[in-house]
Backbone as numpy.savetxt, mean C-alpha at the origin, in Angstrom:
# Nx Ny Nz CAx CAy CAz Cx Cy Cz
-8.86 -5.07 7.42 -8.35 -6.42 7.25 -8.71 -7.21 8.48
-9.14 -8.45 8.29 -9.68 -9.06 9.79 -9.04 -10.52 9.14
-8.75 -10.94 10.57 -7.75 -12.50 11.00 -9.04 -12.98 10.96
-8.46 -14.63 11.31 -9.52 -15.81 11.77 -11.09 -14.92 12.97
-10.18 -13.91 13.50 -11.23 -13.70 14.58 -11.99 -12.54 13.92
-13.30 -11.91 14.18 -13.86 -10.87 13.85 -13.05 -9.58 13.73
-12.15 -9.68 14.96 -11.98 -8.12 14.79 -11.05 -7.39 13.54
-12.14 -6.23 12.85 -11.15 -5.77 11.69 -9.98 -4.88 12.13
-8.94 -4.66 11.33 -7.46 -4.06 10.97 -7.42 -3.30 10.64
-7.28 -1.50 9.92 -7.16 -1.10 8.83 -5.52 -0.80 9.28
-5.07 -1.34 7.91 -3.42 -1.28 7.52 -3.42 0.17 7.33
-4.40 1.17 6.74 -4.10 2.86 6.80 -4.95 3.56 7.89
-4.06 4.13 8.29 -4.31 4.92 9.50 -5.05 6.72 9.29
-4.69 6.46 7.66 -5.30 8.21 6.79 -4.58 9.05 7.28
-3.47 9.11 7.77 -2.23 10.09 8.33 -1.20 9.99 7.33
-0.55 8.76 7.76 0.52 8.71 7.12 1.20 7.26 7.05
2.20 6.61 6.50 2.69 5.77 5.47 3.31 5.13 7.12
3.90 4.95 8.18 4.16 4.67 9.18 4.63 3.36 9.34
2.86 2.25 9.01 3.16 0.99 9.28 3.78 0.08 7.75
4.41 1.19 6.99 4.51 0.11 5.46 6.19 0.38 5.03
6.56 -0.74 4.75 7.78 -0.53 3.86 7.81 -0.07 2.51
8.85 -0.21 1.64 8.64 0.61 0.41 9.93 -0.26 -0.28
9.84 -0.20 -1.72 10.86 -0.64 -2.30 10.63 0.05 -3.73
11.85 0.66 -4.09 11.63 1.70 -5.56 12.52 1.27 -6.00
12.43 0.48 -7.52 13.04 0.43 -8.82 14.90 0.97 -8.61
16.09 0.15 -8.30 17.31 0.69 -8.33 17.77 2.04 -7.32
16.18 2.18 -6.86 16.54 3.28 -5.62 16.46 4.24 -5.84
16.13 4.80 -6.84 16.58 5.58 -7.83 15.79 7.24 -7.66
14.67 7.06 -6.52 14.28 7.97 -6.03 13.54 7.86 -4.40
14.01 8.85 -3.14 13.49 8.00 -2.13 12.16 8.18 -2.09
11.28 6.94 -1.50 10.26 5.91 -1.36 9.32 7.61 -0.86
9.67 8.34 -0.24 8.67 9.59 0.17 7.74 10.45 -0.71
9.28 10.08 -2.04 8.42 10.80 -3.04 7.70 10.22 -4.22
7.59 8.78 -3.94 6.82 8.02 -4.48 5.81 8.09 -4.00
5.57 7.51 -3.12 4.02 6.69 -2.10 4.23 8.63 -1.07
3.15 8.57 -1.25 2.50 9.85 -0.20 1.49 9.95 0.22
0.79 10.26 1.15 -0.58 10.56 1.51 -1.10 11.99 1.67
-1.85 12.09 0.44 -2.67 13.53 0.89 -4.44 13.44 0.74
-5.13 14.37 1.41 -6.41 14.25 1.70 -6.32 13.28 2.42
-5.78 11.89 3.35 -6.25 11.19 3.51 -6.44 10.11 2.71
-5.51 9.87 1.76 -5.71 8.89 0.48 -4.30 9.09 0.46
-4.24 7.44 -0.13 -2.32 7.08 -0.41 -2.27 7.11 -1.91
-1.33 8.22 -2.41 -1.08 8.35 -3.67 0.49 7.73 -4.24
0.01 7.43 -5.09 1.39 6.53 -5.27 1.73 7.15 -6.86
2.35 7.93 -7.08 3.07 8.66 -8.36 3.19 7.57 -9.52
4.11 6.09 -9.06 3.92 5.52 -10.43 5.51 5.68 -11.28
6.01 6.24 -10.94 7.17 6.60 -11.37 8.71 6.84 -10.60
9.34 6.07 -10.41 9.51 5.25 -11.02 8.46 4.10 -10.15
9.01 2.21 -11.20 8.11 1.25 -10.44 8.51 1.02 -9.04
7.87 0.85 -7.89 7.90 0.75 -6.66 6.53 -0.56 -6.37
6.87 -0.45 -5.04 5.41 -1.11 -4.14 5.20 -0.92 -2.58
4.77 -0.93 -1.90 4.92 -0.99 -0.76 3.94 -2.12 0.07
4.71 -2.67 1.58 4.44 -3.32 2.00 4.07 -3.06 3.43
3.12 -3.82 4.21 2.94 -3.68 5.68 3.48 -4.27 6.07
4.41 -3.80 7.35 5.52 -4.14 8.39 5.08 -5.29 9.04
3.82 -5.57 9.67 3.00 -6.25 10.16 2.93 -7.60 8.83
3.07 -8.95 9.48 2.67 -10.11 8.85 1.19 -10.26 9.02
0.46 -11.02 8.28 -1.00 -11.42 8.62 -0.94 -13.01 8.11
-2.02 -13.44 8.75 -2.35 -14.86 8.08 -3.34 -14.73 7.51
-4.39 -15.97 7.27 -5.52 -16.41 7.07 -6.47 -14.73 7.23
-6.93 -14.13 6.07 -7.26 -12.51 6.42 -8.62 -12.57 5.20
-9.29 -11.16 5.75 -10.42 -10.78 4.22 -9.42 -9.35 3.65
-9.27 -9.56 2.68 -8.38 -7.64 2.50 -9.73 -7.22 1.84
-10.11 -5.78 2.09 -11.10 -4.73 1.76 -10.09 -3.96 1.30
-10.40 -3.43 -0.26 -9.84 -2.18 -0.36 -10.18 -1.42 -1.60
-9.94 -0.09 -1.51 -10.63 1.02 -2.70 -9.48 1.64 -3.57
-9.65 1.43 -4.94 -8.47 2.17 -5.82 -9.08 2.89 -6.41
-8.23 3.56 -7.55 -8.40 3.78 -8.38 -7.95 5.11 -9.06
-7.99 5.01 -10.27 -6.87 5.71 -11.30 -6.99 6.92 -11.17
-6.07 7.91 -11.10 -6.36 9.29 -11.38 -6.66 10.01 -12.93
-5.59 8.98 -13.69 -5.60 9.15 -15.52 -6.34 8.03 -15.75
-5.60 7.87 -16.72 -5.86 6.44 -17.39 -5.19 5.16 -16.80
-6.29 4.54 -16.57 -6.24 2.86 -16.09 -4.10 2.66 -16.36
-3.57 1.81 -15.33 -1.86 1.56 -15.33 -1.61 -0.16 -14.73
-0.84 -0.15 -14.69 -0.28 -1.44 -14.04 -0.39 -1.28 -12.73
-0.95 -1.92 -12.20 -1.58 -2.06 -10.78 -1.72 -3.49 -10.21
-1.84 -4.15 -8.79 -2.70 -4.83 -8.47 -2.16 -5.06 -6.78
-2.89 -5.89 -5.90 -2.13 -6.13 -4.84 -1.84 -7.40 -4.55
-0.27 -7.49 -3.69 0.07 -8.86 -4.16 -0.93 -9.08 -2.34
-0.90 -10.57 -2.55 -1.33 -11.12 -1.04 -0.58 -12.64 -1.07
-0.31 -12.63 0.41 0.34 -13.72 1.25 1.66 -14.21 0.44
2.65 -12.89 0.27 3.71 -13.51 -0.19 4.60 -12.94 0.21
5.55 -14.05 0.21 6.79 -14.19 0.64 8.30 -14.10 0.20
């Protein structure tokens, strides 16, 4: 992710979940065992609905980023600059 200035960001660090908040559906299961990282890739179960967010604000930004489904195509997308 890169600001007004050149230098890029990456919001994943390929460790672990650190710099992001989390919010799961009534709570109803904690956020660890939703959103996880293994291999180095953030897996997100899907069940229940959740999302997670970076702790960090940004402004004016380019977002780069790689998905994609393990099954079949789901409800997905990423929100940007909201509040």
């Amino acid at each position: 992710m890169s600001g007004c200035s050149e230098k890029k960001e990456r919001l994943f660090n390929g460790k672990d979940l650190t710099n992001w908040n989390f919010v799961v559906e009534n709570d109803a299961r904690p956020a660890s065992e939703v959103f996880l990282v293994e291999d180095g890739v953030i897996l997100i179960k899907g069940e229940p609905f959740g999302y997670m967010f970076t702790k960090e604000k940004y402004g004016d930004c380019t977002l780069e980023a790689e998905w994609r489904w393990v099954d079949e195509p789901a409800n997905s997308g990423i929100f940007v600059l909201i509040e």
